[in-house]
MMTF fields as JSON, N, C-alpha, C and O atoms, coordinates in Angstrom:
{
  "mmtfVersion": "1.0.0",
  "mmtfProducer": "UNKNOWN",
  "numBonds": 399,
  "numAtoms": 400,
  "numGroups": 100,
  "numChains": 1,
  "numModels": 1,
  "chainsPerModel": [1],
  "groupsPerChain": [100],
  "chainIdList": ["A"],
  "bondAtomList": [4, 2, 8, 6, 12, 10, 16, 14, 20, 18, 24, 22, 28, 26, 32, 30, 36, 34, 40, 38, 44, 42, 48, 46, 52, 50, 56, 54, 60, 58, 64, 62, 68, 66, 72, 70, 76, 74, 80, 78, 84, 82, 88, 86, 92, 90, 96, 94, 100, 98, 104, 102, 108, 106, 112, 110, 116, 114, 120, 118, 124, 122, 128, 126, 132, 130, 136, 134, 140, 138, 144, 142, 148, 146, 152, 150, 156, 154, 160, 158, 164, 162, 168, 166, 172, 170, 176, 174, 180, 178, 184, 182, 188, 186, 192, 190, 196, 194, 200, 198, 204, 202, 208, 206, 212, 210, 216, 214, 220, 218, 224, 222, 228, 226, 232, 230, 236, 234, 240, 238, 244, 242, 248, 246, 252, 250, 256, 254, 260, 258, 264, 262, 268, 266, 272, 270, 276, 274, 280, 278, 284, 282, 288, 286, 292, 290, 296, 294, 300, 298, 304, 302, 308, 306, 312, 310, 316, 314, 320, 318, 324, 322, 328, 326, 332, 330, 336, 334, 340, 338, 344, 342, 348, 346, 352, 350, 356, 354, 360, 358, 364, 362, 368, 366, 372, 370, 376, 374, 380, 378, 384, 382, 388, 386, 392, 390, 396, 394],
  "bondOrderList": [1, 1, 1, 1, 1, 1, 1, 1, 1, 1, 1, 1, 1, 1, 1, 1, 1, 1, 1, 1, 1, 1, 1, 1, 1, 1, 1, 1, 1, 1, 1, 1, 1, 1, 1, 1, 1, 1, 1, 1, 1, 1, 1, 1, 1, 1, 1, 1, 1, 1, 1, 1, 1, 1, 1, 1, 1, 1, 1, 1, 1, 1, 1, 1, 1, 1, 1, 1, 1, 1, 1, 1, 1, 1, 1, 1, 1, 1, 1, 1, 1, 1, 1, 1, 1, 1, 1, 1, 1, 1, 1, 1, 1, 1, 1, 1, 1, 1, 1],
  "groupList": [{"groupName": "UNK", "atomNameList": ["N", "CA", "C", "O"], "elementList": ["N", "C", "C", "O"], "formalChargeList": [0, 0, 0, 0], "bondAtomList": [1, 0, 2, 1, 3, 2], "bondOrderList": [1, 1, 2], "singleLetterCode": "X", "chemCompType": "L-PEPTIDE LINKING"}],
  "groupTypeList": [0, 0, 0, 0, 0, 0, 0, 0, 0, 0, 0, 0, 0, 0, 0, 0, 0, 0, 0, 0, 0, 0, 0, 0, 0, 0, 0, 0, 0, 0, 0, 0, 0, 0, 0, 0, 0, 0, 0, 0, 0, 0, 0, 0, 0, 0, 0, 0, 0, 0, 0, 0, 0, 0, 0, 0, 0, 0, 0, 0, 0, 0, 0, 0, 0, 0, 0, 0, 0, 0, 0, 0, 0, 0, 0, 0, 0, 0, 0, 0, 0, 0, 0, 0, 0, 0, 0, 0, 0, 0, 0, 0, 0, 0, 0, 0, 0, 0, 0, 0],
  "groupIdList": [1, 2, 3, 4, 5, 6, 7, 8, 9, 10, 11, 12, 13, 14, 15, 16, 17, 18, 19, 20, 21, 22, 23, 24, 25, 26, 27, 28, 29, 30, 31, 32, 33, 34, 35, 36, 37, 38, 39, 40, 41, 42, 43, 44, 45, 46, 47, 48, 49, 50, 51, 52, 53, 54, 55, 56, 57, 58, 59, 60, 61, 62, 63, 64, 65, 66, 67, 68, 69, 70, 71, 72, 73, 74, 75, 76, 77, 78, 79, 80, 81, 82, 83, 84, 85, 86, 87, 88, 89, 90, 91, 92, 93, 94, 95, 96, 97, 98, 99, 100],
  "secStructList": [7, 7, 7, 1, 2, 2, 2, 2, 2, 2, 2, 2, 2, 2, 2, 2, 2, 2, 2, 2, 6, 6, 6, 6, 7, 7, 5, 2, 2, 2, 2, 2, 2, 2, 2, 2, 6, 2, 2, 2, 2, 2, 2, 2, 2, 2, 2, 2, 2, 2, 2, 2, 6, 6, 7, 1, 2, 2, 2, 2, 2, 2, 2, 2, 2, 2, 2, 2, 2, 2, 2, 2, 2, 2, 2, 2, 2, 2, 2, 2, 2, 2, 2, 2, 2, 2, 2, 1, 7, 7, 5, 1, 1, 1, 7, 7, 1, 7, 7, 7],
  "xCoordList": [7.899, 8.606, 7.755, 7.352, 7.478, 6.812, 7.843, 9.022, 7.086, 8.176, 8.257, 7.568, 9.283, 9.684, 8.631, 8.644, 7.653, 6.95, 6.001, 5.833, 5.415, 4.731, 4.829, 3.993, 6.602, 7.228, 7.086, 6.434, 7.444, 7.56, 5.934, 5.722, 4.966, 3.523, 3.209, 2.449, 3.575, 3.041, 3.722, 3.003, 5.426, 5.933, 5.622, 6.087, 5.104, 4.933, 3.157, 2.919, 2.083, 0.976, 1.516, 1.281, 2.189, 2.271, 2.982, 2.701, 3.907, 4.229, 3.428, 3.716, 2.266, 0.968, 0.142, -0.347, -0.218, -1.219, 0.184, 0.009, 1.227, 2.127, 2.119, 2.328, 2.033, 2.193, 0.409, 0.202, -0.479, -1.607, -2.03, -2.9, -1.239, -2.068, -1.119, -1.328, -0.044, 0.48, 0.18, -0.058, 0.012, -0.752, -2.421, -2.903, -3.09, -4.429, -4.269, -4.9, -3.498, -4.415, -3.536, -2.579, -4.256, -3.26, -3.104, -3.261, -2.674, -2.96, -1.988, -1.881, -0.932, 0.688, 1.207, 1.863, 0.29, 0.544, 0.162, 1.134, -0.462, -0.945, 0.337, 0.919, 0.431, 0.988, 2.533, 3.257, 3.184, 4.221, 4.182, 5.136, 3.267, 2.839, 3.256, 4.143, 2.427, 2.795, 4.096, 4.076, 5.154, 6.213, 7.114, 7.871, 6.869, 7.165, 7.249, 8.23, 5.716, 5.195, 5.642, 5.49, 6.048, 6.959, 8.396, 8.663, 9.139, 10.047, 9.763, 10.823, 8.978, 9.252, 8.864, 9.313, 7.943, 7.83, 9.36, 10.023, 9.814, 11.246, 12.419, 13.35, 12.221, 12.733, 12.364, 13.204, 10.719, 10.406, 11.093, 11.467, 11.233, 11.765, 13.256, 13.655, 14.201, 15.389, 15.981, 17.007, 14.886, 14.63, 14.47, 15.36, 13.459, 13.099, 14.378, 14.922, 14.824, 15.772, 17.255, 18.131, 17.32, 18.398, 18.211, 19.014, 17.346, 16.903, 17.028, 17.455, 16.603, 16.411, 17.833, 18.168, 18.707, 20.003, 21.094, 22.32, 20.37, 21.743, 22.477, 23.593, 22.328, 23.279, 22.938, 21.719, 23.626, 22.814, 23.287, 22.78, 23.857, 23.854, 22.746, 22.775, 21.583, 20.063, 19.663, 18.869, 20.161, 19.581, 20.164, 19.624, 21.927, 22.262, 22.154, 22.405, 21.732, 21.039, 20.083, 19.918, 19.137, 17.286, 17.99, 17.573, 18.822, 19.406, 19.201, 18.317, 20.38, 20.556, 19.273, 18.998, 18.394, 17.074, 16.612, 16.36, 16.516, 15.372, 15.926, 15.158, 16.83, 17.879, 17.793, 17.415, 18.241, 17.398, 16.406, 16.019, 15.325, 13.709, 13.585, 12.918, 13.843, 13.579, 13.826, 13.054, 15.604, 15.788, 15.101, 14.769, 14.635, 13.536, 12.442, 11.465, 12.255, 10.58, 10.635, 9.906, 11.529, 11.486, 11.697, 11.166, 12.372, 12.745, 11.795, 11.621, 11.279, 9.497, 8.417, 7.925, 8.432, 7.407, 7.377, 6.374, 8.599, 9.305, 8.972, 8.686, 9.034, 8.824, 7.667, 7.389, 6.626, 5.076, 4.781, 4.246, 5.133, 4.526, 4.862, 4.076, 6.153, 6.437, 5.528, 5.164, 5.26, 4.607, 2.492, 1.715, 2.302, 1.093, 0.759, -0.183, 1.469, 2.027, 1.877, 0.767, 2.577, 2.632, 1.48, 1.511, 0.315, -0.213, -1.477, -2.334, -1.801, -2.889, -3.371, -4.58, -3.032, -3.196, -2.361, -1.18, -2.657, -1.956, -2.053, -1.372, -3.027, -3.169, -2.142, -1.65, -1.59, -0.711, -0.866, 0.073, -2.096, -3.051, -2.719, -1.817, -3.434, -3.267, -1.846, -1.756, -0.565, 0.222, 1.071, 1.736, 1.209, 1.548, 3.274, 3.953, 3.378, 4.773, 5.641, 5.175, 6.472, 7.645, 7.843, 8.622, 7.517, 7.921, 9.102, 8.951, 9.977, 10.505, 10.11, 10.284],
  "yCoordList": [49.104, 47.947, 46.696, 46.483, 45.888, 44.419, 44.057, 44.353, 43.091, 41.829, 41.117, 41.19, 40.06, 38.903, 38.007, 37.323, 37.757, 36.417, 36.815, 35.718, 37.367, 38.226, 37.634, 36.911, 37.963, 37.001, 35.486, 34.657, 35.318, 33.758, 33.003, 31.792, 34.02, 33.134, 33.26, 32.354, 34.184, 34.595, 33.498, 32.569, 33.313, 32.144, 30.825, 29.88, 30.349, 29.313, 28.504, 27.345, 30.009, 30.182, 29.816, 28.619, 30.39, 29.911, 28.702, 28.184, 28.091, 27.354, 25.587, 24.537, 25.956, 24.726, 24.888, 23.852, 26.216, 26.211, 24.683, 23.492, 25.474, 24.958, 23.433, 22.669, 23.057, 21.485, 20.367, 19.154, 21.543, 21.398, 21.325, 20.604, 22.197, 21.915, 20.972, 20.887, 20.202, 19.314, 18.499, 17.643, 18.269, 16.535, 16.336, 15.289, 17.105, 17.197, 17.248, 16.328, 18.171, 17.785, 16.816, 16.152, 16.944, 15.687, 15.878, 15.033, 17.323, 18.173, 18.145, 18.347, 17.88, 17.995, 19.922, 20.408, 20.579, 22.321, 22.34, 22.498, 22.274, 22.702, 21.966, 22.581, 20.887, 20.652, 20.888, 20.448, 21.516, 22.153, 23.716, 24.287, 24.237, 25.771, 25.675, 26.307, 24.679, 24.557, 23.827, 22.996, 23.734, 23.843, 25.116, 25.765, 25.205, 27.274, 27.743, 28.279, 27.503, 28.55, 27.716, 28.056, 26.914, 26.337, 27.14, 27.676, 27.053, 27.811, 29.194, 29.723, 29.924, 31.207, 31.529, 32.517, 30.498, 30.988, 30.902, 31.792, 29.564, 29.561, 30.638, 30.799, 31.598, 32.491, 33.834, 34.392, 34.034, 34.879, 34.649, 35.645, 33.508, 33.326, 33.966, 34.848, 33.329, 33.896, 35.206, 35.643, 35.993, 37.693, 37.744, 38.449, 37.136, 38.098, 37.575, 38.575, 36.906, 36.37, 36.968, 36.987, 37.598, 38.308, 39.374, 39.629, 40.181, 41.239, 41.828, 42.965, 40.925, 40.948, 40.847, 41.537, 39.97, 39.739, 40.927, 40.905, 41.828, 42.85, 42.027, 42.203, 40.452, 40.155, 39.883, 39.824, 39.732, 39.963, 38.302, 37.948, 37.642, 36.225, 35.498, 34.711, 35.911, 35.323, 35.856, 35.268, 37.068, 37.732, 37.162, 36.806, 36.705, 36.873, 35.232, 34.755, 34.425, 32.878, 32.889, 32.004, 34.257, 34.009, 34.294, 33.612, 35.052, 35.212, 34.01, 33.696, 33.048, 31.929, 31.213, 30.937, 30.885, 30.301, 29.966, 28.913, 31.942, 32.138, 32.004, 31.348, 32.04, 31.229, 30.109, 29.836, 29.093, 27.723, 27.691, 27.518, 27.848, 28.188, 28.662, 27.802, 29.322, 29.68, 28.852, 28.684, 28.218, 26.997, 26.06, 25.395, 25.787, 24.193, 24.809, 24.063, 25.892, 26.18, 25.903, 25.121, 26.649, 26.044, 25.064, 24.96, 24.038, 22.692, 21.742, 20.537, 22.538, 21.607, 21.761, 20.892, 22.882, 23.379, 22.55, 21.918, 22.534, 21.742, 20.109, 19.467, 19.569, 17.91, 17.683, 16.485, 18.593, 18.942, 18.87, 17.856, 19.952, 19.623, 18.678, 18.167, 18.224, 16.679, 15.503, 14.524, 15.675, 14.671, 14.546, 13.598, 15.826, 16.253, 15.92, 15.191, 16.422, 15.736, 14.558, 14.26, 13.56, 12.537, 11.443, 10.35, 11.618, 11.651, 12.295, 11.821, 13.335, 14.381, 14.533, 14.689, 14.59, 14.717, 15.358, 15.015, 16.159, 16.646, 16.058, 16.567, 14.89, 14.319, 13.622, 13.049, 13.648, 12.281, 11.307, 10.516, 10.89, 9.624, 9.004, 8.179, 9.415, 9.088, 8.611, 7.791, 9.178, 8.452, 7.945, 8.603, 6.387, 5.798, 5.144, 4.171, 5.55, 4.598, 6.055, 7.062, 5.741, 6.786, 6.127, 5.174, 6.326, 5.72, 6.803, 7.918, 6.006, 7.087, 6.693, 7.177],
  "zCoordList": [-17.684, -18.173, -17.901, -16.758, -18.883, -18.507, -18.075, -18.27, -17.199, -16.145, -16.956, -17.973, -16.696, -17.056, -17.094, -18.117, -16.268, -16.43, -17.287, -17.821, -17.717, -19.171, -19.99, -20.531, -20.411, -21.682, -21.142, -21.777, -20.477, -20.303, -20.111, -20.154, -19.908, -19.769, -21.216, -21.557, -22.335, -23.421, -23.939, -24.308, -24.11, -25.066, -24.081, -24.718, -22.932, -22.89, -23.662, -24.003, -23.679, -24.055, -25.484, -25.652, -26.664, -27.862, -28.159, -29.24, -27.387, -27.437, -27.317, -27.892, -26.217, -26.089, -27.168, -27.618, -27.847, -29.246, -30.135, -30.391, -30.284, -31.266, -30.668, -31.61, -30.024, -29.321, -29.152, -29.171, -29.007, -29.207, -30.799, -31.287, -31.422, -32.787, -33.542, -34.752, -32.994, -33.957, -33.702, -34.553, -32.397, -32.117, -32.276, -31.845, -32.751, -32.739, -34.119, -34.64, -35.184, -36.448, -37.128, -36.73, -38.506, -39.455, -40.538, -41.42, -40.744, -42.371, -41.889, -40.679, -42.684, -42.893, -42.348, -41.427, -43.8, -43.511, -41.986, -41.248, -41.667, -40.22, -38.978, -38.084, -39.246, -38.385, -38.652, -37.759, -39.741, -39.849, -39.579, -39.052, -39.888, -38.84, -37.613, -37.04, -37.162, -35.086, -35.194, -34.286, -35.821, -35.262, -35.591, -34.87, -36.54, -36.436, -35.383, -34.868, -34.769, -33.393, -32.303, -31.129, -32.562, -31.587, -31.176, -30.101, -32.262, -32.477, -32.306, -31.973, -32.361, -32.427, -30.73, -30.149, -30.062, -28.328, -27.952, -27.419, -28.365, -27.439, -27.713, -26.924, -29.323, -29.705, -28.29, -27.584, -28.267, -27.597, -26.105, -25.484, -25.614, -24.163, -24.328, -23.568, -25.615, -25.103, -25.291, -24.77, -26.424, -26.329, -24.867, -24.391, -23.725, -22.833, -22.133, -21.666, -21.956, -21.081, -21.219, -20.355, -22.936, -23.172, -22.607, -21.709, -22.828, -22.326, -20.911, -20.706, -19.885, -18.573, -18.028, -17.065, -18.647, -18.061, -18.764, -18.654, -19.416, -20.454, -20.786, -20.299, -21.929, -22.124, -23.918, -24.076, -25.1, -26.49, -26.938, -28.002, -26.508, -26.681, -27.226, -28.172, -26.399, -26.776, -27.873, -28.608, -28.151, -29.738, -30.421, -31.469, -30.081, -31.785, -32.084, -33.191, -30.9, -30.934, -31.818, -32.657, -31.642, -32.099, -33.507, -34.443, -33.725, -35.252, -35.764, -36.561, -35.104, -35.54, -35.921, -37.089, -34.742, -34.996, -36.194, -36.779, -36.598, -37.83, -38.469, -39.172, -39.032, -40.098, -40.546, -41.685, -39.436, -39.745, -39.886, -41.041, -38.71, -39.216, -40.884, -41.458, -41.461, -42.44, -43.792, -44.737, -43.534, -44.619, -44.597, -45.578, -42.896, -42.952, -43.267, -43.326, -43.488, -43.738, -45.667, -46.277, -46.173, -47.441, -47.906, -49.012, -47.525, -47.527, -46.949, -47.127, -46.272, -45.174, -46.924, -47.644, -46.993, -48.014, -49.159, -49.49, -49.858, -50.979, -50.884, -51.895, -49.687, -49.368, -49.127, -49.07, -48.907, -48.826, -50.433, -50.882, -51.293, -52.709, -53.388, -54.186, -53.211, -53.461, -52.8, -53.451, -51.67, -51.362, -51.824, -51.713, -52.268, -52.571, -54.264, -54.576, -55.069, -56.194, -56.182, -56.623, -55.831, -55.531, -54.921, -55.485, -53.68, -53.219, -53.253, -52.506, -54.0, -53.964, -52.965, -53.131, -51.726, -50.367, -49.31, -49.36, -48.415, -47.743, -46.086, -45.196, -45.839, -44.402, -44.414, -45.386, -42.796, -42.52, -42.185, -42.273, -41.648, -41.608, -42.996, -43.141, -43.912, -45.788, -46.232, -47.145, -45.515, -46.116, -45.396, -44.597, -45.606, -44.47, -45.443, -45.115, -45.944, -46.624, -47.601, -48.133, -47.528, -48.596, -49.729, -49.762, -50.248, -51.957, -53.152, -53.651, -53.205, -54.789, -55.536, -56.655]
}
C-alpha cells in the first residue's frame, strides 16, 4: 500500500508546476492548462484523503470537481477563440482592455 504522504507530495508537486506555470507564462492556453492541474492535484489530495479515512465523500466531491472543471474548460476554451478572433493573439500581456 502507498502511504499517504506519496499522494500528498505528488498533488502538492503538480500543484507548484500548475502555480509555476501560470505565473511565469503569458499564453492565455498555457496558463489555463495550469489551472486544470491545479485542480486536478487538489482532486488527487481528496482521492488520497478519501481513501485513507474509508470515507467516499472525497470521491463523490472529485465527481463534483470534474464536472465543473469540465464546463469551465469549455467555456474557458470558447472565451479564448473569441478573444483570438478578435485579437489574433493568444498573450495576455497583448491584451490589455475587453472590448464588445
Amino acid at each position: 500500500m502507498v502511504p499517504l504522504n506519496w499522494y500528498l507530495m505528488l498533488s502538492a508537486a503538480v500543484f507548484m508546476i500548475g502555480v509555476f506555470g501560470f505565473l511565469t507564462r503569458r499564453n492565455i492556453i498555457i496558463m489555463f492548462m495550469s489551472v486544470e492541474l491545479m485542480l486536478n492535484a487538489v482532486n488527487i489530495s481528496l482521492v488520497a484523503f478519501s481513501h485513507y479515512l474509508q470515507d467516499l465523500r472525497g470521491q463523490i466531491l472529485v465527481i463534483f470537481i470534474i464536472t465543473v472543471a469540465a464546463a469551465e474548460a469549455a467555456i474557458g476554451l470558447a472565451i479564448i477563440i473569441a478573444l483570438f478572433r478578435n485579437k489574433d493573439t493568444v498573450h495576455a500581456d497583448e491584451m490589455s482592455e475587453m472590448k464588445g
